[in-house]
Backbone as CSV, one residue per row, in Angstrom:
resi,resn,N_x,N_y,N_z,CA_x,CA_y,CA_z,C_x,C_y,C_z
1,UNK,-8.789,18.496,-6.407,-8.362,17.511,-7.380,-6.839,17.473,-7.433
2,UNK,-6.226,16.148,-7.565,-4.918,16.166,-6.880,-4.160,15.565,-8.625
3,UNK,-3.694,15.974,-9.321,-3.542,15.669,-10.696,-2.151,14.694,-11.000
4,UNK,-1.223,14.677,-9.525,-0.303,14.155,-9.670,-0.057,12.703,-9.878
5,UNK,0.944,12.283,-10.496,0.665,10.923,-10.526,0.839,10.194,-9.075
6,UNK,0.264,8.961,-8.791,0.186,8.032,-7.688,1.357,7.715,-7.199
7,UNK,1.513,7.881,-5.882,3.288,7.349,-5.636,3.528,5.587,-5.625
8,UNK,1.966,5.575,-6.044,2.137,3.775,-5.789,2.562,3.129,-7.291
9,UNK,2.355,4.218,-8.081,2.838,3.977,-9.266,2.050,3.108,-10.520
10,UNK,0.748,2.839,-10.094,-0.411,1.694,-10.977,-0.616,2.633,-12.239
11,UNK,-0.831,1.882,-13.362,-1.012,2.302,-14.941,-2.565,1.935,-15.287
12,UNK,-2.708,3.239,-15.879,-4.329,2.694,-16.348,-3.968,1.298,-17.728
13,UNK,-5.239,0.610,-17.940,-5.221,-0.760,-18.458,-5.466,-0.643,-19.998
14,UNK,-5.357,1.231,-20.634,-5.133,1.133,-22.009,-3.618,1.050,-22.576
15,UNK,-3.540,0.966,-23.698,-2.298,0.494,-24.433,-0.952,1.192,-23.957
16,UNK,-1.390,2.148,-23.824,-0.478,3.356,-23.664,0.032,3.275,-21.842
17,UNK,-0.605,2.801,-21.178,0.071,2.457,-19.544,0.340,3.481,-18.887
18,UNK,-0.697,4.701,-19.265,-0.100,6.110,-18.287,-0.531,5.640,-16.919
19,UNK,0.855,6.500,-16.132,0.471,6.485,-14.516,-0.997,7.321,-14.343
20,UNK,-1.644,6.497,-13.066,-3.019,7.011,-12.911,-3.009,8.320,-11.966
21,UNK,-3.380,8.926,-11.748,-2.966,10.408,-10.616,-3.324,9.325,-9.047
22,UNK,-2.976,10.538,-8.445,-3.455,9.976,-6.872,-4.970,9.737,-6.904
23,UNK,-5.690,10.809,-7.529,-7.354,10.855,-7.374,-8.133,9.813,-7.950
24,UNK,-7.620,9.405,-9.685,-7.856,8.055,-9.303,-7.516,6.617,-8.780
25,UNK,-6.327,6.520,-8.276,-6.015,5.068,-7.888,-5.681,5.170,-6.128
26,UNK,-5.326,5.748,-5.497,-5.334,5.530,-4.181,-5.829,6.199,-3.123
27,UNK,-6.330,7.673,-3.713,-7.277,8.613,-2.897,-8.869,8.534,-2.412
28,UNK,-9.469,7.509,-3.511,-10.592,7.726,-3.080,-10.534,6.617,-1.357
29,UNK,-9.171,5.592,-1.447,-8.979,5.099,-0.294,-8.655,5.630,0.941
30,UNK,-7.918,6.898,0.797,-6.938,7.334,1.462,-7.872,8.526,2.116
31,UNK,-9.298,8.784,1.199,-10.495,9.579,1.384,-11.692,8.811,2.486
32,UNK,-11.311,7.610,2.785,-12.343,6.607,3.493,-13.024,6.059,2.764
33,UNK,-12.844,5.647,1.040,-13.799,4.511,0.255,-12.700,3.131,0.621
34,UNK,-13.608,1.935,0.933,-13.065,0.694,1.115,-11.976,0.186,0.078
35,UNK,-10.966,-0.153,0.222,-10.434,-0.434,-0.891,-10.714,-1.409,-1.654
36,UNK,-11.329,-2.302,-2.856,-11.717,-3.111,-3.421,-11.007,-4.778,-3.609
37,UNK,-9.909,-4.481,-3.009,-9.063,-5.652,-2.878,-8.186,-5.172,-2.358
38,UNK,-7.139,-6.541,-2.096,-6.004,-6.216,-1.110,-4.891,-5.885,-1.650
39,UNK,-4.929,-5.784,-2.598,-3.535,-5.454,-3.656,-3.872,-3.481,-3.856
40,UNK,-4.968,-3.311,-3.681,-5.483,-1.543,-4.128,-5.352,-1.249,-2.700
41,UNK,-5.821,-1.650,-1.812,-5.148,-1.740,-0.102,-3.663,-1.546,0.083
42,UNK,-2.975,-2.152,-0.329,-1.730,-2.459,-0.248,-0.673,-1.495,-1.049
43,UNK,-1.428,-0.889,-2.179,-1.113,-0.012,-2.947,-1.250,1.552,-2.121
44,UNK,-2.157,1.591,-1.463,-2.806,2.624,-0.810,-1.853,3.052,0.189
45,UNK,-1.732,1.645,1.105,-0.829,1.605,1.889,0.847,2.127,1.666
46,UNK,1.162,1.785,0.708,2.562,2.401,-0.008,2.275,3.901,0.066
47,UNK,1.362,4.079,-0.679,1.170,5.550,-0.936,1.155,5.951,0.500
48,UNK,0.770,5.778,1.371,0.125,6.552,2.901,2.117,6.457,3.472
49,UNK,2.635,5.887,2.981,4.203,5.633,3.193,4.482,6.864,2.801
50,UNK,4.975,6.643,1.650,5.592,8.158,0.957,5.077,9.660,1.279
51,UNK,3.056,9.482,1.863,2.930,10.765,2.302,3.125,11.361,3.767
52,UNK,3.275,10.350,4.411,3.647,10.202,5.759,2.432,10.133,6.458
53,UNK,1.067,9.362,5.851,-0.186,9.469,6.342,0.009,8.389,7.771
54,UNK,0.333,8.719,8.814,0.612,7.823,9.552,-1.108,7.255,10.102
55,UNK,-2.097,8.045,10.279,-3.534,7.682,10.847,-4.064,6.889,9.897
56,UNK,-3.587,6.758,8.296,-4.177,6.300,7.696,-3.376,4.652,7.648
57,UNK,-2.589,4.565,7.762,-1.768,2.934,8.123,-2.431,2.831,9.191
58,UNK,-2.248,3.242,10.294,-2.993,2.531,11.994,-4.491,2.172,11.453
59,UNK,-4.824,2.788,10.596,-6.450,2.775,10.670,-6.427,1.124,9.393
60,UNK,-5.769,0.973,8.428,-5.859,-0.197,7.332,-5.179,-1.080,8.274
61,UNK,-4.620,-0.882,9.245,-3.614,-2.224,9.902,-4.933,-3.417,10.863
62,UNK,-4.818,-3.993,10.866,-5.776,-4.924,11.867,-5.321,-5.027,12.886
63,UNK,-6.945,-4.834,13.624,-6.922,-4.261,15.028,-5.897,-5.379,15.865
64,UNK,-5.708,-6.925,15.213,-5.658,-7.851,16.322,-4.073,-7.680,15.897
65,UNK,-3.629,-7.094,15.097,-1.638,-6.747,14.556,-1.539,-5.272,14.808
66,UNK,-2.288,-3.948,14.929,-1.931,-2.704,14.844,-1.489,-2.455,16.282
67,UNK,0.254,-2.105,16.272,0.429,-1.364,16.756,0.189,0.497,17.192
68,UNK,0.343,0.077,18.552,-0.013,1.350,19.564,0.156,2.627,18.860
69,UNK,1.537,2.859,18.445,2.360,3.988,17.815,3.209,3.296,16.413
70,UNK,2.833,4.718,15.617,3.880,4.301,14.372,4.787,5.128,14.163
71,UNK,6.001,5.091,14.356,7.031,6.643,13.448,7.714,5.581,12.484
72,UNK,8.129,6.768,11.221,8.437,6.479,10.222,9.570,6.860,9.835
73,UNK,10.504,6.175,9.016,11.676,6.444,9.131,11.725,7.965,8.678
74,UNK,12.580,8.219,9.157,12.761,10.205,8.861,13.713,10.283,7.590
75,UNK,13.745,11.249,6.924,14.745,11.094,5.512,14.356,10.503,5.044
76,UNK,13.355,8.960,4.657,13.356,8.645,3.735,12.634,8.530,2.372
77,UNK,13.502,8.499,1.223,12.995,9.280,-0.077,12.098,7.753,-0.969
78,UNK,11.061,7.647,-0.742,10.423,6.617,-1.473,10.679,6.539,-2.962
79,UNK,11.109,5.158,-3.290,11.437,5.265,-4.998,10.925,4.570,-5.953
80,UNK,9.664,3.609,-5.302,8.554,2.672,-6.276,8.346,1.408,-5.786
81,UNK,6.975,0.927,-5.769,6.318,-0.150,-6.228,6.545,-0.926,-6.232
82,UNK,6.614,-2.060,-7.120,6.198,-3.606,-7.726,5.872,-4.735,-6.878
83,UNK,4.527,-4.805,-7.277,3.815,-5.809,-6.649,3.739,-7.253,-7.996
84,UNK,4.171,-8.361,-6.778,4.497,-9.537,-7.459,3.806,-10.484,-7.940
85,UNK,2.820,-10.373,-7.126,1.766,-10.826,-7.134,0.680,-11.047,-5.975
86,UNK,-0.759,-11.061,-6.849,-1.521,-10.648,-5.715,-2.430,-12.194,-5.856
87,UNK,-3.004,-12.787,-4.864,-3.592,-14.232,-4.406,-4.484,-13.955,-3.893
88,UNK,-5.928,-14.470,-4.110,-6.861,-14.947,-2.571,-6.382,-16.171,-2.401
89,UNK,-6.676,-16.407,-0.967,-6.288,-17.239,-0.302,-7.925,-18.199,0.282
90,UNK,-8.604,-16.942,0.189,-9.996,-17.870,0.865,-10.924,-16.813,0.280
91,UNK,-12.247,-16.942,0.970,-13.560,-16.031,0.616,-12.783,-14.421,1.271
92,UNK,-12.457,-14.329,2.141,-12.153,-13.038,2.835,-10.359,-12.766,3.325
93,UNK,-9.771,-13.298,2.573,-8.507,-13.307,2.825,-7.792,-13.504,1.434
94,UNK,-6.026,-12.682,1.653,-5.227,-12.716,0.207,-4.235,-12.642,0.790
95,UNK,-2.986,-12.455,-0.083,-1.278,-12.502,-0.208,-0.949,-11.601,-0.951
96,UNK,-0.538,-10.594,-0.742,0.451,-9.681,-1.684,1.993,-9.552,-1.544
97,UNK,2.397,-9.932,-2.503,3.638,-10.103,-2.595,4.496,-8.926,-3.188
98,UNK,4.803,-8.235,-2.544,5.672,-6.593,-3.219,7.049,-6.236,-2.831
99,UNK,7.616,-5.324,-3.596,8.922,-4.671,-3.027,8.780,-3.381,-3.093
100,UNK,9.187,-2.912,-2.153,8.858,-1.029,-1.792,10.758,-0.863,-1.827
101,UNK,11.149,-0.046,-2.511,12.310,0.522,-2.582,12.226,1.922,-1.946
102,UNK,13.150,2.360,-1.203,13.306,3.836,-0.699,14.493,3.554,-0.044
103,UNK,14.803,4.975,0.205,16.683,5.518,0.330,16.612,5.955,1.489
104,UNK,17.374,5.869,2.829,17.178,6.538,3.604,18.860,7.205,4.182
105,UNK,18.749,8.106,4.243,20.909,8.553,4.042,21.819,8.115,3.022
106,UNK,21.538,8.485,1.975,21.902,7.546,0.605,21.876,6.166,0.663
107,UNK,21.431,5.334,1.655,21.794,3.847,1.309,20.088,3.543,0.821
108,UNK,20.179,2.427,-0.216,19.081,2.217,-0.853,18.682,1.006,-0.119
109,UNK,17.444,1.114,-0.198,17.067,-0.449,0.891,15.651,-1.063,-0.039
110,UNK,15.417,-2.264,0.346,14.559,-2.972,-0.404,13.692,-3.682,0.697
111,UNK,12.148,-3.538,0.525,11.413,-3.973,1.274,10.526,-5.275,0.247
112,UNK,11.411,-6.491,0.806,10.644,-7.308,0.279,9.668,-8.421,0.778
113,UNK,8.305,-8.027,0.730,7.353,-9.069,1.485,6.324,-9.614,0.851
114,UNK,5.869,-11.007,1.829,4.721,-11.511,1.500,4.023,-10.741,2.292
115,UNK,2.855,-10.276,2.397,2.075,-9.601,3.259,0.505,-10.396,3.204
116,UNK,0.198,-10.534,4.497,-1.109,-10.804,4.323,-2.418,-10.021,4.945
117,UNK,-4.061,-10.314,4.513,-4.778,-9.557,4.223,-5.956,-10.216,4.630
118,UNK,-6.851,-9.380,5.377,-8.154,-10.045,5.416,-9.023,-8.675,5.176
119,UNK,-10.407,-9.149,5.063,-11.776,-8.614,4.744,-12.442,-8.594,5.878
120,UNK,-12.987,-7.603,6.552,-14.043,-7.793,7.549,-15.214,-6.825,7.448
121,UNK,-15.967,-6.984,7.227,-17.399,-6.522,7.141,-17.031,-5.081,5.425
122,UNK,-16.568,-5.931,4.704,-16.500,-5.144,3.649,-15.541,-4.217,3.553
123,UNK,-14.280,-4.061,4.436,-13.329,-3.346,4.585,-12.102,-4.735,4.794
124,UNK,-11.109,-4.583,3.657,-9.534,-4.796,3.700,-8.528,-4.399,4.894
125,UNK,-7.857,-5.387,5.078,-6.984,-4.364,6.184,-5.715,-5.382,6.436
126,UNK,-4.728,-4.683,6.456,-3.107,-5.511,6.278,-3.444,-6.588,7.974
127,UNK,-2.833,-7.318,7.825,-2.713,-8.361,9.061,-1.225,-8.625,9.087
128,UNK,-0.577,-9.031,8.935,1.181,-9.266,8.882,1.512,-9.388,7.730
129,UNK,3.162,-9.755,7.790,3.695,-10.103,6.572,5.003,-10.556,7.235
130,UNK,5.337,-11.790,5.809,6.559,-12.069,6.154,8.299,-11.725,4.993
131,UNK,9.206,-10.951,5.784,9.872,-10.314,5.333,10.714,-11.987,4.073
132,UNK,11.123,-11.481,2.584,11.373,-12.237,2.415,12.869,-11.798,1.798
C-alpha cells in the first residue's frame, strides 16, 4: 500500500479536496487496470513521468504512434499537473488538454498540449498530441 500522495496531483470530490494517494488514483492503472477514461490515462501517464516508469508509457502509447525506444530527460524534477480540459470527441476517442511543469538544470519548462486518445477493445491509449 503506497500512502503517498499521487504525483498527478487529482483531489478526491469531497469539500475538503485532499490529494488522493497513488493507490487510489493512478496505481490501480499503473498495476494493469484499464484506465476509465482518457483524462485518468493521461493522468497515469504523468505519473509514469515522474516515476520513470518507462514500460509503462510504451505500453499506454498506441501501437500505430509508439515509438521503438523511450529515454527520459535525466535530472528532471517534476512539479505538477493541470489538466484543461478533458473532451470526447466520438464513441471511442477524446482530447486532453494539460500542462506538465518540470525543471530540468534549474530552468523551468512547460509542457503544453492538446493530446489525443483513443479506446480499443476497452483499453485507452495516448495517440499524439499537439504541442501548444
Amino acid at each position: 500500500m503506497n500512502p503517498t500522495p499521487c504525483p498527478c496531483g487529482r483531489t478526491s470530490a469531497n469539500p475538503q479536496g485532499q490529494a488522493l494517494t497513488f493507490d487510489a488514483c493512478c496505481g490501480p492503472c499503473h498495476a494493469g487496470i484499464a484506465a476509465p477514461d482518457a483524462e485518468s490515462l493521461m493522468r497515469s501517464r504523468y505519473s509514469a513521468f515522474v516515476c520513470g516508469d518507462i514500460p509503462y508509457l510504451l505500453a499506454t502509447w498506441h501501437s500505430s504512434q509508439r515509438p521503438v525506444n523511450l529515454a527520459l530527460e535525466a535530472g528532471a524534477k517534476w512539479l505538477g499537473l493541470s489538466i484543461k480540459q478533458h473532451r470526447i470527441t466520438g464513441q471511442d476517442t477524446a482530447v486532453v488538454e494539460f500542462i506538465a511543469r518540470f525543471r530540468v538544470g534549474g530552468k523551468a519548462t512547460r509542457q503544453h498540449e492538446l493530446s489525443r486518445f483513443v479506446r480499443e477493445d476497452g483499453r485507452w491509449f495516448y495517440l499524439d498530441g499537439d504541442v501548444l
